[in-house]
N, C-alpha and C positions, 0 to 999 in steps of 0.2 A: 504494500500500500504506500504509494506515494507522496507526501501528507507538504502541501509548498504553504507558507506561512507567510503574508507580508503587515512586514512593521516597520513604523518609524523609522527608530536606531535600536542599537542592542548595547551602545556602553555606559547609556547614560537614561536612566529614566525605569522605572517598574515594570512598565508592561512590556519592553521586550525582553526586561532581564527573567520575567515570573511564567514568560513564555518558556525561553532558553530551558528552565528549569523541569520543567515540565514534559517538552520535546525527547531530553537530554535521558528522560528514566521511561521511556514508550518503550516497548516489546519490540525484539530483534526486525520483525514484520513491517516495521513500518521505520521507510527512509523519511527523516525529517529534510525539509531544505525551506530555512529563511530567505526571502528576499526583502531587503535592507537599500538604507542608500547610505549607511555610514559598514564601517569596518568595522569586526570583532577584532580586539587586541584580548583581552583578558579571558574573555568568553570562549572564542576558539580553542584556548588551549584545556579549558574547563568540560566542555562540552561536546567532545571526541567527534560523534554521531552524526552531529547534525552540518548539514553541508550550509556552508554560507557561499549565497551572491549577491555582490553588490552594485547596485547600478548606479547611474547619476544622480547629482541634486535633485534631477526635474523628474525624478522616477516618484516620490511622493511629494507632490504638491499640495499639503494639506496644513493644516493647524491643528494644534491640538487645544482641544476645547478646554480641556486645564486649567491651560496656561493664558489663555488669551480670551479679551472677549467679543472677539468675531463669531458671528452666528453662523449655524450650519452650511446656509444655504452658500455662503460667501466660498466655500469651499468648492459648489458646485461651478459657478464661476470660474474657481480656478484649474478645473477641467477644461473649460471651454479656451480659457485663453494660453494653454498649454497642450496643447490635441497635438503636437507633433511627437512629445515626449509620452504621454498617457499612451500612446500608438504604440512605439518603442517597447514601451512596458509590458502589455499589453500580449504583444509577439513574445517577449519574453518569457511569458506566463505561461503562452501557449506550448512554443519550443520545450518547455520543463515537462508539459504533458503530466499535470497531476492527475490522483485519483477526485482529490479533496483539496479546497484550497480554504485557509484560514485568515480571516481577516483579524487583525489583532488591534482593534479598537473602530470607532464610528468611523473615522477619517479612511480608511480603506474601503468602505463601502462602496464608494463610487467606482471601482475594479470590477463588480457583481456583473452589469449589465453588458460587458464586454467580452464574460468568458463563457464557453462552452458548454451548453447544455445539459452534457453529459457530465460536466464537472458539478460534486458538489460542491455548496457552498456553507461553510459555519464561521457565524460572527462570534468574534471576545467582545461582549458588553461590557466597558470598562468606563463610557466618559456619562452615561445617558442622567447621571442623577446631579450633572454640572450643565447640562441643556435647561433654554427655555422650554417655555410650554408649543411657542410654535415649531422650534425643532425637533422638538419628540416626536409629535406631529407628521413634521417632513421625516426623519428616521424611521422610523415603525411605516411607513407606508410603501417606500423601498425594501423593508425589511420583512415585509411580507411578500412586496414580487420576486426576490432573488435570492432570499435566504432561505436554504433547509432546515437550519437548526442555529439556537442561542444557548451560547455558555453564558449564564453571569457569574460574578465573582461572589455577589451577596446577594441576600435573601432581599435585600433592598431595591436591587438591580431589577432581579425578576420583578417584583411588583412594581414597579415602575413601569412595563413592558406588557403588564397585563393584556393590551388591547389587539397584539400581535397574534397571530394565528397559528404561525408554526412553533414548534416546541422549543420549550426554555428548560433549558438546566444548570442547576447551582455545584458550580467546581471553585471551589474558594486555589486562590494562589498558595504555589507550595516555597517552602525556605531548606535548603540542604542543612542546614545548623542545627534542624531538631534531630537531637537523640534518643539512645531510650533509656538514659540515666533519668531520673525525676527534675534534675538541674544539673547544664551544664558543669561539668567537671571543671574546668579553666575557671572558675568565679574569680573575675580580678576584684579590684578595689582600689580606689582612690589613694596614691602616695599617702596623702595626708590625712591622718582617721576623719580629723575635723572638716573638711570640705565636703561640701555637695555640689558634686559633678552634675552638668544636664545638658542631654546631649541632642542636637538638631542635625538631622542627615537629609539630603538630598542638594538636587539644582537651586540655586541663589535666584531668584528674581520675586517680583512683589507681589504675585499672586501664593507663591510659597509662603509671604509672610515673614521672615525674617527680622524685617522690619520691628517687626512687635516686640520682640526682647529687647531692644534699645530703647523705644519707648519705655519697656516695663522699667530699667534700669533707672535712665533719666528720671520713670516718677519717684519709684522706691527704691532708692539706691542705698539709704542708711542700712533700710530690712533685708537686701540681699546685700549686706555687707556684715548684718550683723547675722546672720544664720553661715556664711560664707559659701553662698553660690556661686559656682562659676558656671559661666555659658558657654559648650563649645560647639562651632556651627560648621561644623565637617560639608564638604562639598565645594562648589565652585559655581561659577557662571555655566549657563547651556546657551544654543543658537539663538533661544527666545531672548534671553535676557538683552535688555539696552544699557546702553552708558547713567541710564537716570536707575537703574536698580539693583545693580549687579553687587557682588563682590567688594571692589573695590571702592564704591560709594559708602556700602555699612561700614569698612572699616575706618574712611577715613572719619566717618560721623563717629566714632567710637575713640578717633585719638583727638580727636578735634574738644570731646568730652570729657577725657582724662578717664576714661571707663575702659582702659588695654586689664586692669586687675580683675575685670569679670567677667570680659566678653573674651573670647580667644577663636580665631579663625583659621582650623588646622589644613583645611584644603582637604583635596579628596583623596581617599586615603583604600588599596586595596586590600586590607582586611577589615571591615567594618563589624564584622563580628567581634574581636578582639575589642577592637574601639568603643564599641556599644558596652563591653561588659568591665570598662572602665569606667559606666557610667552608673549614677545609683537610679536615675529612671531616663525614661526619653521623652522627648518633648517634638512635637506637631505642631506647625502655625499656619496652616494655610488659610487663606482670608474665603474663601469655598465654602467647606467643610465637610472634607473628606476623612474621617478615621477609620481607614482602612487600606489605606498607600503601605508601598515598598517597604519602609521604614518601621511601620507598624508591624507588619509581618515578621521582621526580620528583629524587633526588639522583644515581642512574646517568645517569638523561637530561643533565645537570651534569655531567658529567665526576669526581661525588665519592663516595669510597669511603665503604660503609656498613658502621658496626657497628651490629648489634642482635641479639634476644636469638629464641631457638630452634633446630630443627635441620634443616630445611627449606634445600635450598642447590639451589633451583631459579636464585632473584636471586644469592642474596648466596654466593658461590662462596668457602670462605676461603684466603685469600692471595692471591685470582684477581682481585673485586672488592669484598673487605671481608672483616669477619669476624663471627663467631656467640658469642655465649655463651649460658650457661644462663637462663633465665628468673629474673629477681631476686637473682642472684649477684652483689654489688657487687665480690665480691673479683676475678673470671673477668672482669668490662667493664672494672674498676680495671686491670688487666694486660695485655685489649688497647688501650684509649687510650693506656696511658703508652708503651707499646709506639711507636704510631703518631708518637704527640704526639714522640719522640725521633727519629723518622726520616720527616724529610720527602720525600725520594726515595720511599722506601714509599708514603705516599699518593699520591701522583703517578703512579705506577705503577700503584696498585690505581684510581684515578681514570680513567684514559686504558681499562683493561679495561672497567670499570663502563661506560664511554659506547659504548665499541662492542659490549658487551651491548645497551645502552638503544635504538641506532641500530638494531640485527639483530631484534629484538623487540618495541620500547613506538612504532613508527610507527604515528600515530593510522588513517593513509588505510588502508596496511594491512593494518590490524587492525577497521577498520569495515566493508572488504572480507569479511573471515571474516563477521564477525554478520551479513551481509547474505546473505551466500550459506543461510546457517543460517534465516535469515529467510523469502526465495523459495523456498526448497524446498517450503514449507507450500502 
């Protein structure tokens, strides 16, 4: 079984890294092959299996609905005024001759109406609960002429999707880090007993949010001075970010502040597992409110509790494995950090939940069990 994949990129961002994962533990039966328009460096060498090809920039002309807030339709637009390369693509698709081809988020969808009959087709529903209401709209109605079948990620996803005809099924994203110890063996911990670490992972730009801990800092600087929090915002700029949000803008709002003693910006870093369990919890800001990204997955796999922002408590259960606040409320995350940051038993506790969550649900084998079975039926 043939099984061709297109996504975004694969070295920077969740969903083609939760894809990878996934592909990477499929039964001998079934050849994976990614099409991408950036290169694997790290993943390649991780992910034996799976064949990458890479095409050019103009091979996915799309946005990701994330990060930006261009509406759907503007996407279809940018089909139209790229048709030489969408062509390109397209042949490409063909020449691979899948049995099955996976779209790995909304922004691929527009590949549906151009392939072959006999191909099926299965969507990863990953952006639909950052859609307006009229994009849903426009999605689901494409998604019922060209789609065979919908993976979503959360029970959230599906019911948002309710109005679509063809089948949904819930395969949550897997993390290679869970074990079947009850907790991580490697349990680091903070140089210094008395600090609390807290750690933000992903791409830098302002829909991530980042922002918001500078703020927090600026208002309550004595209280995260006087509990000794430090913030560390592992990652970098992606293609999205501009010069007004990026990276180097927080930092220099941060020296400009005199705030280098609690904010620290280590860059991206490839072992984040490690990283993460130098932290005592992890921390989420996206101005959205998503609690259930990359970071998420990979900090319960950790044994570490998450705070982040929205009201989706499929992951992040509060008081169970973390806890929720409102989308861009500095004052609601200021109150559960300092909360946490004073009671280390607390995370410890929400920590040890978080991981046998992670163990009961994010195992890659599985969960590439389910996509597989999704997969043969066709």
């Amino acid at each position: 079984m043939r099984v061709c994949c297109i996504t975004r990129t694969v070295n920077t961002g969740g969903a083609g890294k939760s894809l990878q994962i996934l592909l990477n533990r499929m039964p001998e039966s079934v050849e994976p092959i990614i099409l991408t328009r950036s290169k694997s460096y790290v993943y390649r060498r991780l992910h034996k299996r799976i064949r990458y090809v890479t095409t050019s920039s103009g091979f996915y002309p799309f946005h990701y609905l994330g990060e930006t807030r261009d509406p759907l339709w503007l996407n279809y637009l940018a089909w139209i005024g790229r048709s030489a390369f969408v062509f390109k693509a397209v042949c490409l698709i063909r020449r691979l001759s899948p049995d099955i081809v996976v779209l790995n988020g909304f922004q691929a969808l527009w590949y549906a109406p151009f392939l072959s009959e006999k191909v099926k087709v299965v969507l990863y529903a990953r952006e639909i609960l950052n859609m307006s209401k009229r994009d849903s709209v426009f999605a689901v109605k494409n998604i019922d002429r060209y789609v065979d079948h919908v993976i979503c990620i959360t029970e959230n996803h599906r019911d948002h999707l309710h109005g679509i005809k063809c089948p949904r099924s819930i395969v949550y994203n897997a993390d290679e880090t869970v074990l079947s110890e009850p907790l991580p063996k490697k349990t680091l911990s903070s140089e210094n007993k008395n600090e609390v670490n807290v750690g933000v992972f992903g791409t830098i730009h302002h829909v991530k949010g980042q922002f918001l801990i500078l703020d927090l800092v600026g208002k309550y600087r004595e209280k995260v001075e006087a509990l000794k929090i430090k913030f560390f915002i592992f990652g970098g700029n992606s293609g999205l970010t501009t010069r007004h949000d990026g990276r180097e803008q927080l930092m220099r709002r941060v020296v400009k502040n005199g705030w280098q003693e609690f904010i620290k910006f280590p860059g991206w870093v490839n072992d984040a597992s490690t990283a993460m369990q130098r932290m005592n919890f992890i921390l989420r800001t996206d101005i959205v409110g998503c609690p259930w990204g990359r970071d998420v997955i990979e900090a319960m796999s950790n044994g570490r509790a998450v705070v982040a922002p929205g009201e989706s408590q499929v992951f992040i259960k509060p008081g169970l494995t973390g806890f929720l606040f409102p989308p861009g409320d500095v004052e609601k995350m200021a109150e559960v950090i300092f909360d946490l940051a004073s009671k280390p038993e607390k995370c410890t506790r929400l920590g040890k939940s978080a991981y046998l969550f992670a163990q009961e649900n994010f195992d890659p084998k599985r969960n590439a069990l389910k996509v597989f079975d999704i997969l043969r039926n066709f």
